[in-house]
C-alpha positions in Angstrom: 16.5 7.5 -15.6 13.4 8.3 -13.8 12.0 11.5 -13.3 8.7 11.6 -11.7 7.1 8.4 -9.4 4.6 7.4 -12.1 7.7 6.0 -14.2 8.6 3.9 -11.3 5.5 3.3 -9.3 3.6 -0.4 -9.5 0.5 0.9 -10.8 -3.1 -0.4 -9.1 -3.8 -1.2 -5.4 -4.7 -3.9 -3.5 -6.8 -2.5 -0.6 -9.2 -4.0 2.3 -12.1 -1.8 4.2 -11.3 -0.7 7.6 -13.5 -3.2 8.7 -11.9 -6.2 7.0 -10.5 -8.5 9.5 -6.4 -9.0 10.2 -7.0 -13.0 8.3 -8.8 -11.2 5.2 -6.0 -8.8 4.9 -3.5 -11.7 5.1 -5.1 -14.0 2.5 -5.7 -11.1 0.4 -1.5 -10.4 0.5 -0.9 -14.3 -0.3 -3.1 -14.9 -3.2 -1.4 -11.3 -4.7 2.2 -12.7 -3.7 2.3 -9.0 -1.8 3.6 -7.5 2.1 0.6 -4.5 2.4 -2.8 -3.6 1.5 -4.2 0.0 1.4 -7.3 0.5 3.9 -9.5 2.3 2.5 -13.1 2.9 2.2 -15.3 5.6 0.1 -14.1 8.6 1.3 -10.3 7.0 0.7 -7.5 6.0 2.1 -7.1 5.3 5.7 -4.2 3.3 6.1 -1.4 1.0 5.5 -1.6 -2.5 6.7 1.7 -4.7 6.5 2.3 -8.1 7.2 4.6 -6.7 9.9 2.0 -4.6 11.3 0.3 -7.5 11.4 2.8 -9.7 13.1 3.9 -6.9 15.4 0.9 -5.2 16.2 -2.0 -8.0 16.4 -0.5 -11.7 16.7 2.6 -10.5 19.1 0.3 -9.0 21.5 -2.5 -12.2 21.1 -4.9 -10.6 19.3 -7.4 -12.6 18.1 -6.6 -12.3 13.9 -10.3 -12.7 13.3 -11.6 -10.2 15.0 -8.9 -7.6 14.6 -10.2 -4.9 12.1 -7.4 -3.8 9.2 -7.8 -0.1 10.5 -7.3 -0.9 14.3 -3.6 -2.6 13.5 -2.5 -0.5 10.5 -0.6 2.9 10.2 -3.3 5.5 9.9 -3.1 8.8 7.7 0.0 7.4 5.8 2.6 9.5 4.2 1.9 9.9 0.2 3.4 11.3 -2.6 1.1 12.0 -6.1 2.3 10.2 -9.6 3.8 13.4 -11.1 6.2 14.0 -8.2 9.8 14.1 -8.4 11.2 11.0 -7.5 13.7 12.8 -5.6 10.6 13.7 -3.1 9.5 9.8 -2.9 13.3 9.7 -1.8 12.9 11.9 0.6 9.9 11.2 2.0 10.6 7.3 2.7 14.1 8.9 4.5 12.3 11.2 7.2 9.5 8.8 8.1 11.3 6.2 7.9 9.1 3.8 5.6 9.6 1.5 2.9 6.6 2.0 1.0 4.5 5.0 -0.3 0.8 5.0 -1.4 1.0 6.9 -5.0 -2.7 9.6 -4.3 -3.7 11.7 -7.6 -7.3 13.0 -6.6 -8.0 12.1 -3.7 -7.5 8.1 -4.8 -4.9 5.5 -4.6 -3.6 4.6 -8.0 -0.4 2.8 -7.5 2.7 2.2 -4.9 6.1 3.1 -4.8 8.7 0.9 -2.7 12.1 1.3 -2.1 12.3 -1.5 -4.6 11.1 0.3 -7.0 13.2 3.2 -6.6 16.2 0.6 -6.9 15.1 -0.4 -10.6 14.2 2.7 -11.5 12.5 1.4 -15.2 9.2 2.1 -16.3 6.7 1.0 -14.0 4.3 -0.6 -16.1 7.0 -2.9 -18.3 7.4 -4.3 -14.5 5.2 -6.6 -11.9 1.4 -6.2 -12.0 0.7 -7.9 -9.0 -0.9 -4.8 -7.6 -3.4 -4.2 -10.2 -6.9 -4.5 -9.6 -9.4 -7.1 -10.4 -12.5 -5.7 -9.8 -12.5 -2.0 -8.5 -9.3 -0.1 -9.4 -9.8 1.2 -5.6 -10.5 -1.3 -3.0 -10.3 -4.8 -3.4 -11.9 -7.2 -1.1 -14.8 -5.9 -0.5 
């Protein structure tokens, strides 16, 4: 079993800048088969952006997808835990704010996420999907 959120995390981030449009964050979770993107820019992370928050937020309201900015629509300042947490405190974390995803931080950078999923399987992370790894900076993709 499990003991810290590195052994369970998907390793790598897909992220947009805060600037990237709602339709670059949305082809950017098709072609990597994925339901969120980091926002982030130099200094780090800034948000979480869903497809939901997406949906909800933006296209309900008749926002114009094109025009949106990622960091206008997504949850700023999300909850995080750090690789060499307990998972126990991912646990915990995902039941008081009520989320289904955690960015993994170490540093001051983004190096993985955790889902409820991935508390489910609870094998080694990197034996598992690499959808989430990077292709070009390990930090923000789409850029």
């Amino acid at each position: 079993m499990a003991d810290v959120v590195r052994d369970v995390m998907t390793p790598g981030v897909v992220a947009v800048r805060p600037d990237a449009s709602l339709v670059e964050a949305a082809q950017l979770m098709r072609a990597q088969g994925i339901g969120d993107v980091l926002v982030a820019d130099e200094a780090g992370l800034v948000g979480v952006l869903t497809d939901r928050d997406i949906t909800v937020r933006a296209v309900a309201d008749g926002a114009d997808p094109l025009t949106v900015s990622a960091e206008a629509v997504c949850t700023p300042r999300p909850v995080a835990v750090g690789p060499d947490d307990p998972v126990s405190a991912a646990v915990t974390l995902m039941r008081e704010h009520s989320v289904r995803r955690l960015p993994v931080v170490e540093n001051g950078r983004a190096v993985g996420m955790v889902s409820l999923g991935d508390l489910g399987d609870r094998s080694p992370g990197p034996a598992r999907r690499t959808a989430r790894t990077a292709q070009k900076d390990p930090f923000v993709q789409g850029s």
